[in-house]
DSSP file (Angstrom, degrees, kcal/mol; ACC not computed):
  #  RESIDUE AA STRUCTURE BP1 BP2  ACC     N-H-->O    O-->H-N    N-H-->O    O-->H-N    TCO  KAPPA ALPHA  PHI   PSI    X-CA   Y-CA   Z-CA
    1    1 A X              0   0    0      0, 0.0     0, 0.0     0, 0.0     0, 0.0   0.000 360.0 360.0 360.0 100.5   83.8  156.2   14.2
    2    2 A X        -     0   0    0      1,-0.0     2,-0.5     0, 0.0     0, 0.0  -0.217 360.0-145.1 -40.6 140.2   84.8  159.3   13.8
    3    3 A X        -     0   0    0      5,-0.0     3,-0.1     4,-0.0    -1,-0.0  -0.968  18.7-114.2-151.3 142.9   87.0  160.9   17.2
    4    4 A X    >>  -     0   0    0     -2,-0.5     3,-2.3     1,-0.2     4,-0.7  -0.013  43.4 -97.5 -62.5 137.4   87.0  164.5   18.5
    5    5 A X  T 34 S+     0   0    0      1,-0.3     2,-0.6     2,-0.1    -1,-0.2  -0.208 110.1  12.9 -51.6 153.2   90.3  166.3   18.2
    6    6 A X  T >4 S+     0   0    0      2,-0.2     3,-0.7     1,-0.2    -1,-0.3   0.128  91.0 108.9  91.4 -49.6   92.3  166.3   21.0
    7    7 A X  T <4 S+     0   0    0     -3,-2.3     2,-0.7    -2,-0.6    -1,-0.2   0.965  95.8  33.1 -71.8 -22.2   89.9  163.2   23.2
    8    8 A X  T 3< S+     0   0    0     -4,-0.7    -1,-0.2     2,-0.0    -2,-0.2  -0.607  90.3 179.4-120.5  93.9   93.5  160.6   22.5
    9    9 A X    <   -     0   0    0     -2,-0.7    -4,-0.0    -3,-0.7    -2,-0.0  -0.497  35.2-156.0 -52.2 133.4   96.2  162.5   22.5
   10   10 A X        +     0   0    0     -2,-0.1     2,-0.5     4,-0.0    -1,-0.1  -0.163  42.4 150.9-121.2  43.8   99.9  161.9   22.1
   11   11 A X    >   -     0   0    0      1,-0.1     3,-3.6     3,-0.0     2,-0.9  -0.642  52.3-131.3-123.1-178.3  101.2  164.7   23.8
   12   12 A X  T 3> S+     0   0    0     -2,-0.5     4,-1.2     1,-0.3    -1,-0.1   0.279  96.6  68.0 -82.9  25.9  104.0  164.6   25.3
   13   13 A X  T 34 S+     0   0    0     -2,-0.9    -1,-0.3     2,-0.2    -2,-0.0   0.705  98.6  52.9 -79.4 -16.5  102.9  166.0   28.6
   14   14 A X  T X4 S+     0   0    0     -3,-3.6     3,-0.7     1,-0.2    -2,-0.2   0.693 102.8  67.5 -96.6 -13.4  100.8  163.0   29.6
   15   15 A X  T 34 S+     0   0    0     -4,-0.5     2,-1.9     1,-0.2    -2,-0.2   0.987  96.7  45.0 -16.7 -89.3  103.8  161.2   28.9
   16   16 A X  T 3< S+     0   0    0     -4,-1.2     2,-0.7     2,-0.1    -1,-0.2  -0.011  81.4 112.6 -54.1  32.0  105.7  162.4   31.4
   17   17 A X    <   -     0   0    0     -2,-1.9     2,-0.5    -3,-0.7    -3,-0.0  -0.923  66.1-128.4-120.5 137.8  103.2  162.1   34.5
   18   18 A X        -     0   0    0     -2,-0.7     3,-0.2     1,-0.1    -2,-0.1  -0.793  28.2-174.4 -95.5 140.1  104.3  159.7   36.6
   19   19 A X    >>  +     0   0    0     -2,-0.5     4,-1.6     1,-0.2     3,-0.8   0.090  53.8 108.5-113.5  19.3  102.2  157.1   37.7
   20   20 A X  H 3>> +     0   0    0      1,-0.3     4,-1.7     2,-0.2     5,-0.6   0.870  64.0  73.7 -88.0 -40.1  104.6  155.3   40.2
   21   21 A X  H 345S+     0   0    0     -3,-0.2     4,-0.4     2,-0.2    -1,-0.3   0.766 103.3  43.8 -64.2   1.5  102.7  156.5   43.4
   22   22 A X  H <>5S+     0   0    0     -3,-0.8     4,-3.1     2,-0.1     5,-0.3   0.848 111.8  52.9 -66.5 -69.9   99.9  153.8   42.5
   23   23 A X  H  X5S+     0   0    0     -4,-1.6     4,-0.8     1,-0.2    -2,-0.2   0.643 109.1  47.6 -59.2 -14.6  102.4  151.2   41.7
   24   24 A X  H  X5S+     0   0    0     -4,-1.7     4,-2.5     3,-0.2    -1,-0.2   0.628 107.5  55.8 -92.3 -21.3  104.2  151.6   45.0
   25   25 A X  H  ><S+     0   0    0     -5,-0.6     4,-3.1    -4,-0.4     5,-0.3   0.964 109.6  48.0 -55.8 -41.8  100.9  151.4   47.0
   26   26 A X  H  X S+     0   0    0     -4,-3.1     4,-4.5     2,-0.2    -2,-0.2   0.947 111.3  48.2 -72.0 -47.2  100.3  148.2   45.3
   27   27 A X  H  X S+     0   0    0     -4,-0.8     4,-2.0    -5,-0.3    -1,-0.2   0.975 112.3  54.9 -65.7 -47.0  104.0  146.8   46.1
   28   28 A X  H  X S+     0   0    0     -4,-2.5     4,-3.0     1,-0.2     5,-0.3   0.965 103.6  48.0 -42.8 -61.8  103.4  148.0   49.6
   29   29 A X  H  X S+     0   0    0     -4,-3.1     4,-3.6     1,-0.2     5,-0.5   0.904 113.4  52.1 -49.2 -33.4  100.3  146.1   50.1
   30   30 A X  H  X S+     0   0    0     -4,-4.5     4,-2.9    -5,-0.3    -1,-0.2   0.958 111.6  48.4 -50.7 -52.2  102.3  142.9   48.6
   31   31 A X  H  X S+     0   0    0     -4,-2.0     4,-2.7     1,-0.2    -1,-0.2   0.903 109.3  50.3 -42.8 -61.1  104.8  143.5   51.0
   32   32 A X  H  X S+     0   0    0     -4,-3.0     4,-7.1     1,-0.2     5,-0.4   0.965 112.9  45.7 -31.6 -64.5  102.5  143.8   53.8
   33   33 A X  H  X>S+     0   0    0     -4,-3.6     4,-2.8    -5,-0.3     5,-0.6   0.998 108.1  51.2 -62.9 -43.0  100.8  140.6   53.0
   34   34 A X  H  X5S+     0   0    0     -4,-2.9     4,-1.3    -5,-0.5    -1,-0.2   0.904 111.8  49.8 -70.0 -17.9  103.5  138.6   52.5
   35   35 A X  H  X5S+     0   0    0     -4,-2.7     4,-2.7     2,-0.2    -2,-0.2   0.892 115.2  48.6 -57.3 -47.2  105.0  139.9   56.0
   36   36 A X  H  X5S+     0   0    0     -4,-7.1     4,-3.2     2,-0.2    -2,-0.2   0.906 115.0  40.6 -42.3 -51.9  101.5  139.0   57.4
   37   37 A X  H  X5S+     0   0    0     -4,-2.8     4,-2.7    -5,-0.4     5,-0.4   0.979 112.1  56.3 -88.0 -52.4  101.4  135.6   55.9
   38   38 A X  H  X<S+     0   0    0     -4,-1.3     4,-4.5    -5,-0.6     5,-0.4   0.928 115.0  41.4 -48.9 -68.2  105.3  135.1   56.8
   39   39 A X  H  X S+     0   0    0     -4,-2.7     4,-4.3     1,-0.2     5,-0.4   0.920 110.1  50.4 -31.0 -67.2  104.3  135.8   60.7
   40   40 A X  H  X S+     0   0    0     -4,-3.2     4,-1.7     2,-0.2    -2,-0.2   0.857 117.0  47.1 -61.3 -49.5  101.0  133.8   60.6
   41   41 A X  H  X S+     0   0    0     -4,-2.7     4,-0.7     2,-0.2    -1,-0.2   0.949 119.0  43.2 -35.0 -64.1  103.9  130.8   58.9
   42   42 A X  H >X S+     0   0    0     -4,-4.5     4,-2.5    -5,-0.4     3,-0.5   0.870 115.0  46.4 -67.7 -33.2  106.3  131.6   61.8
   43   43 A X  H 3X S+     0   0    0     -4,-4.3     4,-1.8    -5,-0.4    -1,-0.2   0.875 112.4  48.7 -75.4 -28.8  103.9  131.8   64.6
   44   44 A X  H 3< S+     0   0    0     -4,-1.7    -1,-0.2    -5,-0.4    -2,-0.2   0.642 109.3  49.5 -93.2  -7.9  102.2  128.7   63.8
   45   45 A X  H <X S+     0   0    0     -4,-0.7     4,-2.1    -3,-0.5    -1,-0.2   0.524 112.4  51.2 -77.0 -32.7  105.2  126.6   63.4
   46   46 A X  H  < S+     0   0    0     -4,-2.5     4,-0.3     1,-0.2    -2,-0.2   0.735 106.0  53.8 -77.2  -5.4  106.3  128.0   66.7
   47   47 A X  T  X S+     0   0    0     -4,-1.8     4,-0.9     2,-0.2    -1,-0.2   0.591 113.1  42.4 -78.7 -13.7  103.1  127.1   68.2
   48   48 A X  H  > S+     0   0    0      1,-0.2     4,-2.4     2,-0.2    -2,-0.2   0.931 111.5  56.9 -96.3 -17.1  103.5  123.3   66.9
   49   49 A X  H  X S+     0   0    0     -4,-2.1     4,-1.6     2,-0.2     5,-0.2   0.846 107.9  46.3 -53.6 -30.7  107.2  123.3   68.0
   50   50 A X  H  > S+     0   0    0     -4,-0.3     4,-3.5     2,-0.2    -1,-0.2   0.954 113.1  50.4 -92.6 -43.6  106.2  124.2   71.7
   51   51 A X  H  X S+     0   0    0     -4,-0.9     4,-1.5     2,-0.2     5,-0.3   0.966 109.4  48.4 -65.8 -41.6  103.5  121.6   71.7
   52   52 A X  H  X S+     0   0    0     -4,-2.4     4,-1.6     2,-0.2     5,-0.4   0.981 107.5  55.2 -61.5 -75.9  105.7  118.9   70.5
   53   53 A X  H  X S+     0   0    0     -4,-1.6     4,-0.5     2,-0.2    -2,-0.2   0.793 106.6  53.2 -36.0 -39.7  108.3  119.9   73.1
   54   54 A X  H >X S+     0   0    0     -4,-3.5     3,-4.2    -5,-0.2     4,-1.1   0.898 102.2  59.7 -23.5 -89.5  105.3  119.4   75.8
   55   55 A X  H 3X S+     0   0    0     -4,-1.5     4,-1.1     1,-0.3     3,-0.4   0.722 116.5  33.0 -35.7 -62.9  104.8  115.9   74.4
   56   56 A X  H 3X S+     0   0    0     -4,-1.6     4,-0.8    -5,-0.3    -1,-0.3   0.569 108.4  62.4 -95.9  10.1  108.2  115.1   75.3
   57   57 A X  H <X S+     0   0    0     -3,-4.2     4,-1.0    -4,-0.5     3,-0.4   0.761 106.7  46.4 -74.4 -48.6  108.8  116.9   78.0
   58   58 A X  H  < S+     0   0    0     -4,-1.1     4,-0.4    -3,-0.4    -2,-0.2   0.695 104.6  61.9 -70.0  -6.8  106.3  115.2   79.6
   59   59 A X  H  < S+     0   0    0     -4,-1.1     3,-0.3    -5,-0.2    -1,-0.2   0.833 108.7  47.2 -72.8 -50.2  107.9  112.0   78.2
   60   60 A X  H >X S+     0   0    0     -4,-0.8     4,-0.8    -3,-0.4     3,-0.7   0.576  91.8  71.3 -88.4  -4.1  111.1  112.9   80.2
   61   61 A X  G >< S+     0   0    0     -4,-1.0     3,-0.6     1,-0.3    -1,-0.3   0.904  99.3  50.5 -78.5 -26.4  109.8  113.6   83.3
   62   62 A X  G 34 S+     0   0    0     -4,-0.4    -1,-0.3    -3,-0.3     4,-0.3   0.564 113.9  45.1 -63.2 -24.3  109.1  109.9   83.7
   63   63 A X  G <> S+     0   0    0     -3,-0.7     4,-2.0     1,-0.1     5,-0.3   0.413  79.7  93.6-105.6 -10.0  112.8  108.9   82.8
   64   64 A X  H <X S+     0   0    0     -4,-0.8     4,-1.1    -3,-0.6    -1,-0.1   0.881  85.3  52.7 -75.4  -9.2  114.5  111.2   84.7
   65   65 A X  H >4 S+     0   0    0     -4,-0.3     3,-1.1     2,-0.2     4,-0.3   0.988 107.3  50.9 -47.2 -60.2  114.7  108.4   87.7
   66   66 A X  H >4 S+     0   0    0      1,-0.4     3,-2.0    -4,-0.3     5,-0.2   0.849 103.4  58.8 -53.0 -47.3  116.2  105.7   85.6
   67   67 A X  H >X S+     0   0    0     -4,-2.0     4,-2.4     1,-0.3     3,-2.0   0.836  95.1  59.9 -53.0 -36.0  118.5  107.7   84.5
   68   68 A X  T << S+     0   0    0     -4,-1.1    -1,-0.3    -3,-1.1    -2,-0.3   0.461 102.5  55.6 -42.8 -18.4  119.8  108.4   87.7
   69   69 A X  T <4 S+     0   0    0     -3,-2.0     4,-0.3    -4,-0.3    -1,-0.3   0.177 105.1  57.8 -82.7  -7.7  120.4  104.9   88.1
   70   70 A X  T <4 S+     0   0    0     -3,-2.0    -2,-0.2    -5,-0.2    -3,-0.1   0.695  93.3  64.0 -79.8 -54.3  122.5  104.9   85.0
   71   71 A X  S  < S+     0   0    0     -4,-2.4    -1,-0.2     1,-0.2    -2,-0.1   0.603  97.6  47.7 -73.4  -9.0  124.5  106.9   85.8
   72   72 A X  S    S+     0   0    0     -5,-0.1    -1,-0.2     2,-0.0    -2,-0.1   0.762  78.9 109.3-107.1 -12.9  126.1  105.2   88.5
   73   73 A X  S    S-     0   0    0     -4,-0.3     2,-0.1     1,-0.0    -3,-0.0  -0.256  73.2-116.1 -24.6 125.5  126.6  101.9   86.7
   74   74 A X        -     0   0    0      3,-0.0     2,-0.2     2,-0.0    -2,-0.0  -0.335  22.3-152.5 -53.6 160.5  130.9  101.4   85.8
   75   75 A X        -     0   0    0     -2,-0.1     4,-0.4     0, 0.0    -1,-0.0  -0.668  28.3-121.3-108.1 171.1  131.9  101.3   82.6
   76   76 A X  S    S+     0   0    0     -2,-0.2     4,-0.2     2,-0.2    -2,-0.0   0.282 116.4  63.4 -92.0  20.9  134.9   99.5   81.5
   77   77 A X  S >  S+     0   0    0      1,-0.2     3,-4.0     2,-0.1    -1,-0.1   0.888  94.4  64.2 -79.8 -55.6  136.2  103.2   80.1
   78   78 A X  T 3  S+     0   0    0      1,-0.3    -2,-0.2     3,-0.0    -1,-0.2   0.513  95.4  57.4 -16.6 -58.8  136.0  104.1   83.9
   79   79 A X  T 3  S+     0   0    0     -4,-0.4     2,-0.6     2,-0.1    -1,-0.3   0.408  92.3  84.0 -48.8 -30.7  139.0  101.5   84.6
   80   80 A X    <   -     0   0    0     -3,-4.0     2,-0.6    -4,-0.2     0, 0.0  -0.852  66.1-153.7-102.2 128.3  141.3  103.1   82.3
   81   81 A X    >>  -     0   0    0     -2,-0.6     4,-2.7     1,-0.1     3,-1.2  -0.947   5.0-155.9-123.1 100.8  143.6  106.4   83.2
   82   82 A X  T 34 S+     0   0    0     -2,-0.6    -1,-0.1     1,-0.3    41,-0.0   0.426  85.6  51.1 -19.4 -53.0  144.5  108.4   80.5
   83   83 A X  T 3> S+     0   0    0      2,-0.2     4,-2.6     3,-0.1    -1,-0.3   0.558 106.9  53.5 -67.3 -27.4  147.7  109.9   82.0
   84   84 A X  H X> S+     0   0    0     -3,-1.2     4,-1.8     1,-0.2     2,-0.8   0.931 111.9  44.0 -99.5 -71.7  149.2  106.8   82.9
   85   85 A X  H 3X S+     0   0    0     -4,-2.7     4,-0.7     1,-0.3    -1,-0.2   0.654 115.7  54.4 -66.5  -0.4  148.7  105.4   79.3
   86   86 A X  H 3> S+     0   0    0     -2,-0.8     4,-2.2    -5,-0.2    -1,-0.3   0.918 107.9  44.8 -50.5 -76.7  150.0  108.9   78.3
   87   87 A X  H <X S+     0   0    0     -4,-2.6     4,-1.5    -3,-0.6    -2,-0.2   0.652 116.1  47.8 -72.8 -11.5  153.1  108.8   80.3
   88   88 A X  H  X S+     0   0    0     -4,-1.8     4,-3.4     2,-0.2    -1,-0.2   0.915 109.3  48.5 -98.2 -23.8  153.9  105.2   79.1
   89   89 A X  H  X S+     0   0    0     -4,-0.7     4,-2.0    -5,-0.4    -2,-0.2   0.919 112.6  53.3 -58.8 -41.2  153.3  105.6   75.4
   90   90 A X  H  X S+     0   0    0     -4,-2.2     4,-1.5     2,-0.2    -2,-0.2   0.851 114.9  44.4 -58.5 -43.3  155.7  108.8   75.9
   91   91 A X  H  X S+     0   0    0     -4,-1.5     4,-2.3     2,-0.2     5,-0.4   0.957 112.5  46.0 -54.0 -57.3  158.1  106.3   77.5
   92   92 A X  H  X>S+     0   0    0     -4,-3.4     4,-1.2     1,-0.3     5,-0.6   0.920 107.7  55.9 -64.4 -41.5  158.1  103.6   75.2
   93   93 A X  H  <5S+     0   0    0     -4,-2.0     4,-0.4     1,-0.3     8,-0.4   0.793 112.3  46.1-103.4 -38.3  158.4  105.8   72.2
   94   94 A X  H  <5S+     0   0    0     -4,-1.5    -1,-0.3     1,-0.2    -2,-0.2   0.970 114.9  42.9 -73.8 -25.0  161.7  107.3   73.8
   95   95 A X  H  <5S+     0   0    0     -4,-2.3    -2,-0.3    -3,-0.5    -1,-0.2   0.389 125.5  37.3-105.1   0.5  163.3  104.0   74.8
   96   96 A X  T  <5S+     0   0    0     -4,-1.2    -3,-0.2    -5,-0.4    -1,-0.2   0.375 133.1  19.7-130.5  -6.7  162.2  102.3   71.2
   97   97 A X     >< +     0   0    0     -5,-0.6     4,-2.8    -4,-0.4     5,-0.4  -0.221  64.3 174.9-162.3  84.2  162.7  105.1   69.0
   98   98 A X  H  > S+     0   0    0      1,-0.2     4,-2.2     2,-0.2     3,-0.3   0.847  79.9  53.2 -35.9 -54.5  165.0  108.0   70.3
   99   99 A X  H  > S+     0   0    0      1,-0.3     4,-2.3     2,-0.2    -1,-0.2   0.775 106.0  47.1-103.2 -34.5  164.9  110.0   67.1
  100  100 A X  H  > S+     0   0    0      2,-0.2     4,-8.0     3,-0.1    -1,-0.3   0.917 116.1  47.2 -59.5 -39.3  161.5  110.4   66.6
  101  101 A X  H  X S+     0   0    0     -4,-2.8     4,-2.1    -8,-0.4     5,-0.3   0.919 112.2  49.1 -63.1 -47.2  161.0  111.4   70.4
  102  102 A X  H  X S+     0   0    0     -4,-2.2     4,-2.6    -5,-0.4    -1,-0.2   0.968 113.5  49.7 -51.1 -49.7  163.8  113.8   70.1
  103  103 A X  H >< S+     0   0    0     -4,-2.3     3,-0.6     2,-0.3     4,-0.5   0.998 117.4  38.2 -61.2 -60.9  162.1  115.1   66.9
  104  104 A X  H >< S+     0   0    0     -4,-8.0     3,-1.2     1,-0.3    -1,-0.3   0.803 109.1  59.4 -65.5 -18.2  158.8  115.5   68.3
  105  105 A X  H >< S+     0   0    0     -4,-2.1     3,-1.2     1,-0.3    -1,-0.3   0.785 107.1  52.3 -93.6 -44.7  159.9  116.7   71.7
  106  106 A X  T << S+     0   0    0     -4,-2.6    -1,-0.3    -3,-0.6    -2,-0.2   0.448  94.8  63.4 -89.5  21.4  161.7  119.8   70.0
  107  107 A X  T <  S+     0   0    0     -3,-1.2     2,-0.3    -4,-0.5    -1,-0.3   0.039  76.7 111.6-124.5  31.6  159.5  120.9   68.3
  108  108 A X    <   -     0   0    0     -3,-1.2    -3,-0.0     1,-0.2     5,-0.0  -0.721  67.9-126.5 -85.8 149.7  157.3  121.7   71.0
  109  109 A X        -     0   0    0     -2,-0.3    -1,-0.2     1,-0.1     4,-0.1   0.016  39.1-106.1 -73.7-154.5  156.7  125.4   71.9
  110  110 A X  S  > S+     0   0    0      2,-0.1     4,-1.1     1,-0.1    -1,-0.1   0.556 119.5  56.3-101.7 -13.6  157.6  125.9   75.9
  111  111 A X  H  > S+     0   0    0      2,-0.2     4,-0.7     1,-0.2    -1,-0.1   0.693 111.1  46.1 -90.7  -7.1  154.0  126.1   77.0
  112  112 A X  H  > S+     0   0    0      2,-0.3     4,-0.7     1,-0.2    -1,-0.2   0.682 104.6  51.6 -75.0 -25.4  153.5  122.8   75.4
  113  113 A X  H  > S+     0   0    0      1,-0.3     4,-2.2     2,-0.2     3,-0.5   0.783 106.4  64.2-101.5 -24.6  156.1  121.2   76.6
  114  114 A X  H >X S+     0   0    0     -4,-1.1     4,-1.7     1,-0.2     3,-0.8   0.844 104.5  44.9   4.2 -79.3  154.4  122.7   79.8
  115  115 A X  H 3X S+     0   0    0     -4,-0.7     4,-1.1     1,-0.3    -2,-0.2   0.324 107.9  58.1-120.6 -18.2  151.3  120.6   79.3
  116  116 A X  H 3X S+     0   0    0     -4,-0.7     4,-0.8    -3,-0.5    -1,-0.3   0.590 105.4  41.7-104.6 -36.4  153.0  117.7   78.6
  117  117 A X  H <X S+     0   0    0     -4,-2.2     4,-3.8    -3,-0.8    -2,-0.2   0.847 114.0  59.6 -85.8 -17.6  155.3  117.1   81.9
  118  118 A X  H  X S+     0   0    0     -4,-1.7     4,-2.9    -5,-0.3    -2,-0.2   0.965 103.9  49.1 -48.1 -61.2  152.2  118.2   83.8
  119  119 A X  H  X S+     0   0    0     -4,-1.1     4,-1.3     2,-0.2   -32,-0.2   0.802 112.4  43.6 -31.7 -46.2  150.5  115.3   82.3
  120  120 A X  H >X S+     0   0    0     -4,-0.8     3,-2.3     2,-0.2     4,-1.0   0.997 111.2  57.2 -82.6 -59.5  153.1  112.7   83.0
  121  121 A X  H >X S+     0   0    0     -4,-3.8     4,-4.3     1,-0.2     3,-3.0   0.895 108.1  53.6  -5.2 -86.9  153.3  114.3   86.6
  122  122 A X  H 3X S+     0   0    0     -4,-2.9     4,-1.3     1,-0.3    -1,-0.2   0.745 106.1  44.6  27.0 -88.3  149.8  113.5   86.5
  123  123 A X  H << S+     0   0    0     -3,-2.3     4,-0.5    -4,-1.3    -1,-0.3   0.482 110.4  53.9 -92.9 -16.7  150.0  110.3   85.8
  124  124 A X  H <X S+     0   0    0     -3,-3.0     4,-1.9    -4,-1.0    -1,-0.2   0.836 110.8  49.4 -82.8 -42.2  152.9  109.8   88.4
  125  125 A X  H  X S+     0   0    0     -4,-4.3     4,-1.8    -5,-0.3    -2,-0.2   0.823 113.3  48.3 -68.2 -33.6  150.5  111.4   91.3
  126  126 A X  H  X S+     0   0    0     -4,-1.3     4,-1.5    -5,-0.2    -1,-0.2   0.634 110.4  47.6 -85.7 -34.2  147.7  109.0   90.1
  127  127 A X  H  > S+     0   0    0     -4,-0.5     4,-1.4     2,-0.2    -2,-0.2   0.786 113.9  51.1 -70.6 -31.6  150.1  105.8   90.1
  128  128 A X  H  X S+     0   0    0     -4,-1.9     4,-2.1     2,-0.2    -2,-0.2   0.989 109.7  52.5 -38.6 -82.2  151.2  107.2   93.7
  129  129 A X  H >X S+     0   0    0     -4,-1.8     4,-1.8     1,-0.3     3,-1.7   0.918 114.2  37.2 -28.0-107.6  147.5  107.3   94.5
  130  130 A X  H 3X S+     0   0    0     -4,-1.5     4,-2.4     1,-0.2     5,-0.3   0.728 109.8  57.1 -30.4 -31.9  146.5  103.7   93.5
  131  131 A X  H 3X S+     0   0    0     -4,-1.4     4,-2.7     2,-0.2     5,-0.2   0.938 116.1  42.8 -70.9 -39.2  149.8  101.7   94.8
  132  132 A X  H <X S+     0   0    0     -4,-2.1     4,-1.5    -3,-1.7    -2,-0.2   0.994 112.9  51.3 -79.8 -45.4  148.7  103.5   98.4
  133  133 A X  H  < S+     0   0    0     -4,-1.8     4,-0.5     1,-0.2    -1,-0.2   0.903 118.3  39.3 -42.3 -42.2  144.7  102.5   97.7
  134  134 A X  H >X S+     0   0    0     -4,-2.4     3,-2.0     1,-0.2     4,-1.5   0.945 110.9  59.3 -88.3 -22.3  145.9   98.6   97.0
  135  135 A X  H 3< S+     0   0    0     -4,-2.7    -1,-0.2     1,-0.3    -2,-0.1   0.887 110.2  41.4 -41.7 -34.6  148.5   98.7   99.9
  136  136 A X  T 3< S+     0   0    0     -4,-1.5    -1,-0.3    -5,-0.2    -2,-0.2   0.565 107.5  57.7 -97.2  -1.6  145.7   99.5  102.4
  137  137 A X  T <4 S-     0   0    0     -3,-2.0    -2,-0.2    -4,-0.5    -1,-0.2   0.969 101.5-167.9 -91.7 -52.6  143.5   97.1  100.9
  138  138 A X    ><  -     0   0    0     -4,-1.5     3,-0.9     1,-0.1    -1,-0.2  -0.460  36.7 -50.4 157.1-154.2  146.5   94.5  101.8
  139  139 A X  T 3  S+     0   0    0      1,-0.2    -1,-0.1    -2,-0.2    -3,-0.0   0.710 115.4  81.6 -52.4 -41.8  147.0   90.9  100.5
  140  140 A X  T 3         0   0    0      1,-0.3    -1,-0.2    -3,-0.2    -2,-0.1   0.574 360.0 360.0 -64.0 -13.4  144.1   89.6  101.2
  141  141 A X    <         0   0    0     -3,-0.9    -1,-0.3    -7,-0.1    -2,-0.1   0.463 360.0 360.0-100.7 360.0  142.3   91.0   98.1
């Protein structure tokens, strides 16, 4: 098959024509869709998340009594005061090992050291506080 001068050409003006607005329509549409499809993903996972939070929303509404009753239940944490077992560890630990107490006790900044007689304060105001509560309850208890 013979072929007409000229119909396949190699020159080098058709070379150079750029064909890139085609090829960026096409990467647009990709884009597009895969934003489309990325919504339609996100929306429909936030539609089963909000129906599963129903389900158990409605689960809680039923509990929220009981819990109210729960909560007023003692523990044996309840019993224990923090400050007082504060200020006595802080005691014991000067009167059975001076050097360590000394160590740590200077090497507190001044706001620390702050935070630290407040606590045993604390813990003084709170022993105060109970000795007067069993006084007034008297002997009998």
């Amino acid at each position: 098959y013979p072929l007409a001068d000229g119909a396949y050409s190699d020159d080098e003006d058709e070379e150079n024509v750029e064909w890139g607005g085609e090829d960026t329509a096409w990467a647009e549409e990709a884009d597009e869709e895969e934003d489309a499809e990325g919504k339609d993903e996100s929306s429909a996972y936030l539609d089963f998340l909000n129906e599963e939070a129903q389900k158990f929303g409605n689960l809680d509404d039923e509990s929220d009594d009981e819990l109210g009753e729960e909560s007023l239940l003692e523990t044996p944490l309840d019993k224990v005061e923090p400050y007082g077992l504060f200020r006595d560890a802080l005691m014991k630990l000067q009167t059975e090992q001076p050097q360590l107490y000394t160590s740590l006790t200077n090497s507190l900044s001044p706001e620390e050291r702050t935070v630290v007689e407040s606590a045993v304060a604390q813990a003084d105001v709170i022993a105060r506080k109970q000795a007067e509560e069993a006084a007034a309850v008297g002997p009998s208890a």
